[in-house]
C-alpha positions in Angstrom: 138.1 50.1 177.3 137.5 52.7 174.5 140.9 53.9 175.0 142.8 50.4 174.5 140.5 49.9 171.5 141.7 52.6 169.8 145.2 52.2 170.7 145.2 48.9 169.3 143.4 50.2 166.3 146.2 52.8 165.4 149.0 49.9 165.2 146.8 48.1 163.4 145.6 50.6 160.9 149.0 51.6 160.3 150.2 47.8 158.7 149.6 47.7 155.0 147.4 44.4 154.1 145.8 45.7 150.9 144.3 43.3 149.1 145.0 43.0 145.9 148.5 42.9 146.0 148.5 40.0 147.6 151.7 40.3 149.3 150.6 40.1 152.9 153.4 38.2 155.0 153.8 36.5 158.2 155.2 38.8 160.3 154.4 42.6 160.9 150.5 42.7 161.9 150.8 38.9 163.2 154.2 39.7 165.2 152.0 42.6 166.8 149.1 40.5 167.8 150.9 37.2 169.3 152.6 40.8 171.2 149.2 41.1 172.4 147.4 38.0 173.1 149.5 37.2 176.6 148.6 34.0 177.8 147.0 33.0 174.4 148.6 29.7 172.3 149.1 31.3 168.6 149.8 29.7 165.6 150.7 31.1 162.2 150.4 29.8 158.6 151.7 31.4 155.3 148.9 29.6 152.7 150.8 31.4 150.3 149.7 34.4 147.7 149.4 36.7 151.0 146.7 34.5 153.0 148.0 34.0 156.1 146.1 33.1 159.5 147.0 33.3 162.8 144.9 30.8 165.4 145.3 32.1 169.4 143.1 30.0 171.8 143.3 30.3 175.5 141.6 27.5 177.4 139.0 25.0 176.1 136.2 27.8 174.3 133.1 26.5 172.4 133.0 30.0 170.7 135.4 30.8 167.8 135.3 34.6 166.9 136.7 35.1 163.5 138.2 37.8 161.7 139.6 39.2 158.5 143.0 41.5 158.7 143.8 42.4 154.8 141.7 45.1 153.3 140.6 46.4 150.0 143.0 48.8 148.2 143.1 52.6 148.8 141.7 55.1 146.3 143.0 58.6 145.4 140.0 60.2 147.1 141.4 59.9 150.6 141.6 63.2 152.0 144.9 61.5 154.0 146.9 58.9 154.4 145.2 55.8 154.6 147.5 53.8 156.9 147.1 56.8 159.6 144.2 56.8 162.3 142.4 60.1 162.0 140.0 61.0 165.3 136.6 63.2 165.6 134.6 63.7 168.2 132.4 60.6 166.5 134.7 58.6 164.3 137.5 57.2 163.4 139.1 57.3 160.1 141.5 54.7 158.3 141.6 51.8 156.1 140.1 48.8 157.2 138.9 50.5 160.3 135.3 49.7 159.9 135.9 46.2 157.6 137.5 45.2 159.7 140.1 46.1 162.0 137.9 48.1 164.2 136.3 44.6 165.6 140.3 42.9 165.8 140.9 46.2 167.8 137.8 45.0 170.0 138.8 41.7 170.4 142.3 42.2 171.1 140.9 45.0 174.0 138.1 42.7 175.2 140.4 39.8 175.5 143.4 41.4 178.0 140.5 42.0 181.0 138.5 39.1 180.2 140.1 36.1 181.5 137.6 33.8 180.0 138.8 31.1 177.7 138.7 32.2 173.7 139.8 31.5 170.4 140.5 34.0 167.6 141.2 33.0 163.8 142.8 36.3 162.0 142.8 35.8 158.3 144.1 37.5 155.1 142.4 36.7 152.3 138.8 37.5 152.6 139.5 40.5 150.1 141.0 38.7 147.6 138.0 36.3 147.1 140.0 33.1 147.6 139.1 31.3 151.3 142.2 29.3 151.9 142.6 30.2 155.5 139.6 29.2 156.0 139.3 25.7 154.5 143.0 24.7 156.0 141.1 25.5 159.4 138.2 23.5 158.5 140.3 20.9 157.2 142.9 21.0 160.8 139.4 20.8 162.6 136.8 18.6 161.0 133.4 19.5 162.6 132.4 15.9 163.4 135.3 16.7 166.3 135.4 19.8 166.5 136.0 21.7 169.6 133.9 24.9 168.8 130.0 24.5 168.8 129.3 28.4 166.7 131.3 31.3 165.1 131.0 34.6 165.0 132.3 36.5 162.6 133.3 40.3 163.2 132.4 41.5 160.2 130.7 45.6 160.5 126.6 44.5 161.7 125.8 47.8 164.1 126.4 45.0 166.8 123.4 43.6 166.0 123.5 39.6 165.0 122.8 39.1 161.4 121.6 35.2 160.4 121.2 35.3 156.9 122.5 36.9 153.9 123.3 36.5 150.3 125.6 34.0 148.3 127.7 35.3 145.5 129.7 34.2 142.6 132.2 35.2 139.8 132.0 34.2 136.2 134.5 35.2 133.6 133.2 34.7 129.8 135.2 34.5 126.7 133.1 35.7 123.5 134.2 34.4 119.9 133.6 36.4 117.3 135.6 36.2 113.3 138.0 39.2 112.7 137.3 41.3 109.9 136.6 44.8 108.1 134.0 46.6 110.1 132.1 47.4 106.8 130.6 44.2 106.3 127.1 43.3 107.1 128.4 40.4 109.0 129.9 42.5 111.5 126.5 42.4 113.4 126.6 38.7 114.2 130.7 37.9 113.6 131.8 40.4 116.5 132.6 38.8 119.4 131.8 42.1 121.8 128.3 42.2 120.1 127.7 38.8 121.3 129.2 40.1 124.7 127.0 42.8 124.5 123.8 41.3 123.7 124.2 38.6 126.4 124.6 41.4 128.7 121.5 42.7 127.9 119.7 39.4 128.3 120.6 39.1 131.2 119.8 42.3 132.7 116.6 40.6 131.7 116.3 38.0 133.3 117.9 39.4 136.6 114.8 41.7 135.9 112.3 38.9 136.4 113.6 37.8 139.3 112.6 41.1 141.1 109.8 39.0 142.6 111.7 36.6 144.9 111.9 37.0 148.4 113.9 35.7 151.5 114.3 37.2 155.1 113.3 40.9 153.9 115.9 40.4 151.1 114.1 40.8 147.2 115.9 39.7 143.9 118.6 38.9 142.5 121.6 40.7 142.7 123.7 41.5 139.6 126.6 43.4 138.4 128.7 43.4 134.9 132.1 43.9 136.0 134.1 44.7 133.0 133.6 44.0 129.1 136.9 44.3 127.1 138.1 43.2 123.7 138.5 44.0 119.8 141.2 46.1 118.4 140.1 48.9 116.7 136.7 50.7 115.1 136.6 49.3 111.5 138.3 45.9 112.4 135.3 43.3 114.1 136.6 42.3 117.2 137.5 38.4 117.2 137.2 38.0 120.8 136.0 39.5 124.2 136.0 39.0 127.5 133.3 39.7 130.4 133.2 39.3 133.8 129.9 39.7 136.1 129.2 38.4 139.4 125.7 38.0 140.9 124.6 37.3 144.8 121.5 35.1 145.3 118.8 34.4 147.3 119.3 31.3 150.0 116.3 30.1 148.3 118.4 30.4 145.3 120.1 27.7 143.2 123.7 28.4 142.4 123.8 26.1 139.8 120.8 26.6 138.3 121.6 30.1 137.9 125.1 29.5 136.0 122.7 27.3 133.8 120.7 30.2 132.8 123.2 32.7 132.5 125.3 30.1 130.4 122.9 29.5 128.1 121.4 33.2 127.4 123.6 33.6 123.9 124.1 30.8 121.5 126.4 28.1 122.5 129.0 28.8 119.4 129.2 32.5 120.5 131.5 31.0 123.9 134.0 30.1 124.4 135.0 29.4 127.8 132.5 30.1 130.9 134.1 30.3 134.4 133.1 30.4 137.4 135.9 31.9 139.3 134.8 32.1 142.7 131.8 30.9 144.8 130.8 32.0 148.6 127.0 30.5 149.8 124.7 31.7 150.9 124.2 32.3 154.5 122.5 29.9 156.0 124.1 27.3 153.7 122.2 24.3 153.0 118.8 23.2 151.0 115.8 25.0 152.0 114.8 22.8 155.0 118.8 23.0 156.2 119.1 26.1 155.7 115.8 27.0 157.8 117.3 24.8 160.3 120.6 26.6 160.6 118.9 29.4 160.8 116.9 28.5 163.5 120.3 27.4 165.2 121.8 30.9 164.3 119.1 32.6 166.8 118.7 30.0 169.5 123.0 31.0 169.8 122.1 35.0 169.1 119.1 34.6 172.3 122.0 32.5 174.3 124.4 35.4 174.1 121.8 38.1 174.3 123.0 39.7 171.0 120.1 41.9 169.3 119.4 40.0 165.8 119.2 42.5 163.5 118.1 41.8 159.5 119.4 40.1 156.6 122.1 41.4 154.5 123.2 42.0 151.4 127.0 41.3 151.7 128.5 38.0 151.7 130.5 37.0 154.5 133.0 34.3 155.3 130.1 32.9 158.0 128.6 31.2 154.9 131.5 29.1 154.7 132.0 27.9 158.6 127.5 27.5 158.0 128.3 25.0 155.0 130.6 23.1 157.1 128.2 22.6 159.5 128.8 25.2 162.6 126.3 27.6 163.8 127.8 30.9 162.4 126.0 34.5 163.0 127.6 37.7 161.8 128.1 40.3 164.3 130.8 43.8 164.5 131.3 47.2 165.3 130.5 49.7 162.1 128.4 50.3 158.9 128.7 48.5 155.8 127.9 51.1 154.2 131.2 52.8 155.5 133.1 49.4 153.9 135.4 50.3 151.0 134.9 53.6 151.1 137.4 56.8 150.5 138.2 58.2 154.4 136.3 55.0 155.8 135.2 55.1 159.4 133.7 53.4 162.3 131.7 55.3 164.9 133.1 55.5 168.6 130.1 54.2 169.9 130.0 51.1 167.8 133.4 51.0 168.8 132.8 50.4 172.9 129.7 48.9 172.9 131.6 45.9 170.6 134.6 45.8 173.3 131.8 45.5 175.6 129.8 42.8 173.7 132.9 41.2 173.2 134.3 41.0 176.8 131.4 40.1 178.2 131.4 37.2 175.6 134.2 36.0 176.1 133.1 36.0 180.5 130.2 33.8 179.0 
């Protein structure tokens, strides 16, 4: 089945869904997989702003396997072109073969010699931080009557089936600072990328202290200062500023109460506007005792389907989102994360046909 796999790979390495620009349509990729998914009802939905979905099912599954098409952008490191499957004895090379396209390749092989009843949600705009595909399916299929009982999503695991991983969440901060010459001793307090800059360093701080915390092999608090821009010139103070920084929690971790304490680590007349732009939980979702439950729902389904549960992960993943609606979600694919956005990305070969495998003896289950 190696062979199919990587056939269907190629085609679908070779559509362009980068992600930003945004300007995924309707047809192209999803006219080649309704092409492929014989016997399979499909529906497709433009969300708008390039998040489309496509939804096969075939029979009456209890399993919904879930994947994202669009990928990040290309960089100018790629020895090739992107959009062209390259082969080793090992690998293969091209965007979005290891996150994700290598496990739509899987599924799309597994499911034309498995005649097993299955459903498949393909996605678009995973990359772009903004879930609608997801939530219009949630909302077409409340879970108090929902047909599926778990999801798996394909995202790159080393086929192993990965229960819990971090939240995360995007702030963008406007700093206000008053404009004038650079000379004055003022300029310490009035500029507005000062005040950016020391709240930056509080709270590398705090993030710091929470080195301590723990959850399923997973320690801290992730953290990351995106971008600082702002100010016009050397000798003029800079009147305003913008930063944005996104962090990733703990489960254990309070969303909220984080945005709290990262709201208030510079004086409240030094903001202006604090956003929180976009916000994924944690998987499992839920309180503490939920969340422990899930969990524990997340391996009883792993042991079911004999999948290997491997560790906790650092990424976020759309699983968090079918958790907090109230399915039984576990993350499980083909590849490396740490292959994921890189330049000449790749998935192995091996990880490759054992997921066909996984997958088609999944979807005999």
């Amino acid at each position: 089945m190696l062979r199919a796999t990587l056939d269907h790979l190629r085609a679908l390495v070779a559509f362009d869904t980068r992600n930003p620009p945004r300007a995924i349509g309707s047809g192209g990729i999803f006219d080649y997989l309704r092409a492929n998914l014989p016997g399979f009802d499909c529906t497709v939905t433009d969300h708008g702003a390039g998040a489309v979905s496509l939804y096969a099912v075939r029979g009456q599954p209890k399993l919904l396997f879930n994947v994202h098409l669009d990928t990040v952008p290309d960089s100018p490191h790629w020895s090739a072109s992107p959009f062209e499957l390259r082969m080793t004895d090992d690998r293969a090379i091209g965007l979005g073969a290891c996150d994700i396209k290598g496990a739509a390749a899987c599924l799309l092989a597994a499911a034309q010699v498995a005649a097993g009843d299955a459903a498949f949600l393909f996605t678009t705009d995973e990359e772009a931080n903004d879930a609608r595909c997801i939530a219009a399916f949630l909302k077409r299929f409340p879970i108090d009557d929902s047909r599926f009982a778990a999801v798996i999503v394909a995202e790159p695991t080393r086929g192993e089936a990965v229960l819990a991983h971090r939240g995360i969440s995007s702030v963008r901060m406007q700093f206000r600072g008053v404009a004038g010459h650079a000379s004055g001793a003022q300029a310490l307090q009035a500029s507005a990328l000062h005040q950016a800059v020391r709240w930056g360093g509080a709270a590398l701080d705090f993030v710091e202290s929470q080195s301590h915390q723990r959850f399923g092999g997973l320690t801290g608090l992730r953290f990351n200062i995106g971008r600082i821009e702002g100010g016009i010139k050397a000798n003029m103070i800079a009147p305003s500023a913008e930063l944005r920084f996104g962090f990733r929690p703990l489960p254990t971790m309070s969303i909220e109460a984080l945005h709290e304490r990262f709201a208030t680590l510079a004086a409240a007349e030094a903001i202006e506007h604090y956003e929180e732009t976009f916000r994924g939980p944690p998987l499992p979702a839920g309180d503490v005792a939920e969340a422990e439950r899930r969990r524990l729902d997340a391996r009883d389904l792993a042991d079911d389907l004999a999948l290997p549960i491997g560790n906790a992960v650092d990424f976020w993943t759309e699983a968090s989102l079918f958790s907090a609606a109230g399915l039984t979600a576990i993350v499980h694919g083909p590849g490396d994360i740490a292959q994921a956005h890189a330049a000449d990305e790749w998935v192995s070969l091996d990880q490759l046909a054992a997921a066909a495998a996984t997958y088609q003896r999944l979807l005999e289950h």
